[in-house]
C-alpha positions in Angstrom: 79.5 41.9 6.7 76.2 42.0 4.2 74.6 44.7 6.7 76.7 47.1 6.0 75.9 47.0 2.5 73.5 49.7 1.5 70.1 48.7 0.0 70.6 45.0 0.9 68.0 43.0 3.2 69.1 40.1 5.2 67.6 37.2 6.8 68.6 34.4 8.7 65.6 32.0 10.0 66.0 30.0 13.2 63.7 27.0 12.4 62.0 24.8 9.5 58.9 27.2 9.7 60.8 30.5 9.9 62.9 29.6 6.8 60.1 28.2 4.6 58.0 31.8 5.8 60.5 34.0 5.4 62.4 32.4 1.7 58.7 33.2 0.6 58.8 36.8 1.5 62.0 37.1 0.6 61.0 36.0 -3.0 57.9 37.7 -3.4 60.0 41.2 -2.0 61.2 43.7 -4.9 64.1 44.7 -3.1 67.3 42.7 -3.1 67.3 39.7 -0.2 70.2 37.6 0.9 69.0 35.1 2.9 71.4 33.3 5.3 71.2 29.7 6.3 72.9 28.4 9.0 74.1 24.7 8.3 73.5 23.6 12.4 69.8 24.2 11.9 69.7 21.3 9.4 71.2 19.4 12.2 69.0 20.7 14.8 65.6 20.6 14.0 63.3 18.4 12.0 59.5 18.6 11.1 57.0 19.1 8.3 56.2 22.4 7.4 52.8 23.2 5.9 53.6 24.2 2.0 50.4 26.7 2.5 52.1 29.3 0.5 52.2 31.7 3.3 54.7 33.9 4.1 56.3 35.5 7.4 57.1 39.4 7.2 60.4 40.7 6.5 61.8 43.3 9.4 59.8 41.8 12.2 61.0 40.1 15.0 59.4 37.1 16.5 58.7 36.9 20.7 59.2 33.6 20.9 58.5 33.7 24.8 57.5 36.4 26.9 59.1 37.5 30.2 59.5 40.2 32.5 62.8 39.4 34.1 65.3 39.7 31.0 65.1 39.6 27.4 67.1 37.2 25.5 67.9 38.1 21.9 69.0 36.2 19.6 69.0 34.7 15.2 69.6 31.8 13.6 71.0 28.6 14.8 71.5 30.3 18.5 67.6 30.5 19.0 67.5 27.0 20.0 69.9 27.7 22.8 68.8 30.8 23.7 65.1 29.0 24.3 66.7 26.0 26.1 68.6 28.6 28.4 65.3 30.5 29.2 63.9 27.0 30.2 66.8 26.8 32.8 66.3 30.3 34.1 62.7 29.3 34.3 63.4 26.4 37.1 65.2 29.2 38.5 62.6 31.8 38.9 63.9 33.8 36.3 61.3 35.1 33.5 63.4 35.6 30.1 61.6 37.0 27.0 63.1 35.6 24.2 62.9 37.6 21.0 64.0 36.2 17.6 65.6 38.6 15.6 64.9 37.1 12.1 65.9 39.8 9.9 69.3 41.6 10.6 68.8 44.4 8.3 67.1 45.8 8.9 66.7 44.8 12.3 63.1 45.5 14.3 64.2 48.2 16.6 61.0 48.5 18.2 60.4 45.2 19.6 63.8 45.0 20.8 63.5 48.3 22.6 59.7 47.3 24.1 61.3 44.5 25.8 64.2 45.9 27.0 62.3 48.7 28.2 60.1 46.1 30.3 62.7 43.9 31.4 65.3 46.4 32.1 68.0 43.5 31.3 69.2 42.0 28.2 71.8 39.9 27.0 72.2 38.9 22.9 73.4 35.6 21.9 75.3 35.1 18.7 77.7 32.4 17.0 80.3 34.8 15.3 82.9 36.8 17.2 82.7 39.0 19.5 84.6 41.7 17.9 82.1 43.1 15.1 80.1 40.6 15.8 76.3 42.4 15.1 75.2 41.9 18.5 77.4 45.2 19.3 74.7 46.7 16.7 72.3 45.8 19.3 73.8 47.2 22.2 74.5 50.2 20.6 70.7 50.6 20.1 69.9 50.1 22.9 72.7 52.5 25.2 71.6 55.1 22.8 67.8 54.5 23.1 66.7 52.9 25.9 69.7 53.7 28.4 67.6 55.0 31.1 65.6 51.6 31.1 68.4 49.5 31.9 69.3 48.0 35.9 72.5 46.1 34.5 74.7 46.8 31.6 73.6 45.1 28.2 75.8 41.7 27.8 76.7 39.5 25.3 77.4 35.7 24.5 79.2 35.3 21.3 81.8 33.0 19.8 85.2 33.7 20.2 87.4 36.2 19.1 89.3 33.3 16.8 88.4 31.4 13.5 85.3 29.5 13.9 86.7 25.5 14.0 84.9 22.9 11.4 85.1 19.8 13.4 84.3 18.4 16.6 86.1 21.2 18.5 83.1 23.6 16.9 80.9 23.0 20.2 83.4 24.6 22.1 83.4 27.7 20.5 79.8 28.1 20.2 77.8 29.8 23.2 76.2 26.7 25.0 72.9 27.0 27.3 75.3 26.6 30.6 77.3 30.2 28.8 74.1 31.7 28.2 72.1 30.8 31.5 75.0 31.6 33.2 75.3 35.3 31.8 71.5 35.8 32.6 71.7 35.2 35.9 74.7 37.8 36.5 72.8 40.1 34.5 69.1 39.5 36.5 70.9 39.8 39.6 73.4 43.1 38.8 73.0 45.8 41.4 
């Protein structure tokens, strides 16, 4: 919903280090920044982060793992999935890239397009519906950019097309590792 909003920046870090990097740069940026956390990656990952005073830059996109097989996108609290579901491909044979989005607006077209490009597959993982969820964004990029690249069609693991539950049921509706792992592999072996 903020992305469509003209002149608006917006962030959503995946870790400890990516939020305290990027709230910097978001601070220190003259434009306006709305910078999204997602409540599961308090749950989900703990450390100390170095209060260096260095910041990450807006409108890039991290490669958090490098592949040739697939590429793997994904923001926010998904990351850690995404990156556990690359380890499963990995025992499999499968090589994922797996690029961090970071910022969704706006979003680094050019790495996404490198890798897809290079893989030829992708699949993007993301927590809210399916339905205008902003991985369509994505694959709209891509069919309109890098078509000719691709050996399968570009899928996508997303919540569900239903209100997001606030309880226990809320694993359910999120992608899990098995969901993503198991789109990857129908993907890397399309065709």
């Amino acid at each position: 919903m903020l992305a469509h909003i003209p002149g608006l920046r917006v962030v959503m870090p995946s870790s400890p280090e990516r939020a305290y990097g990027l709230l910097l740069a978001a601070i220190r940026d003259p434009d306006p920044v709305v910078f999204l956390e997602p409540t599961r990656i308090y749950r989900a990952a703990k450390g100390r982060v170095e209060d260096d005073g260095e910041s990450l830059p807006l409108d890039v996109a991290f490669v958090l793992r490098e592949g040739r097989d697939l590429t793997l996108i994904s923001w926010g609290a998904m990351v850690k999935e995404t990156l556990a579901a690359a380890e499963e491909l990995a025992a499999d044979g499968i090589d994922a890239e797996v690029i961090d989005l970071a910022t969704l607006k706006p979003y680094d077209e050019e790495t996404v397009l490198a890798s897809v490009s290079k893989t030829g597959r992708c699949v993007i993982v993301h927590e809210a519906a399916r339905t205008g969820g902003f991985g369509a964004e994505i694959a709209a990029l891509i069919a309109e950019r890098a078509l000719l690249s691709l050996l399968a069609p570009v899928v996508r693991v997303t919540g569900y097309d239903t209100i997001i539950p606030l309880s226990r049921l809320e694993q359910y509706y999120m992608p899990s590792v098995g969901r993503i792992a198991a789109a990857a592999r129908k993907v890397y072996q399309f065709g």
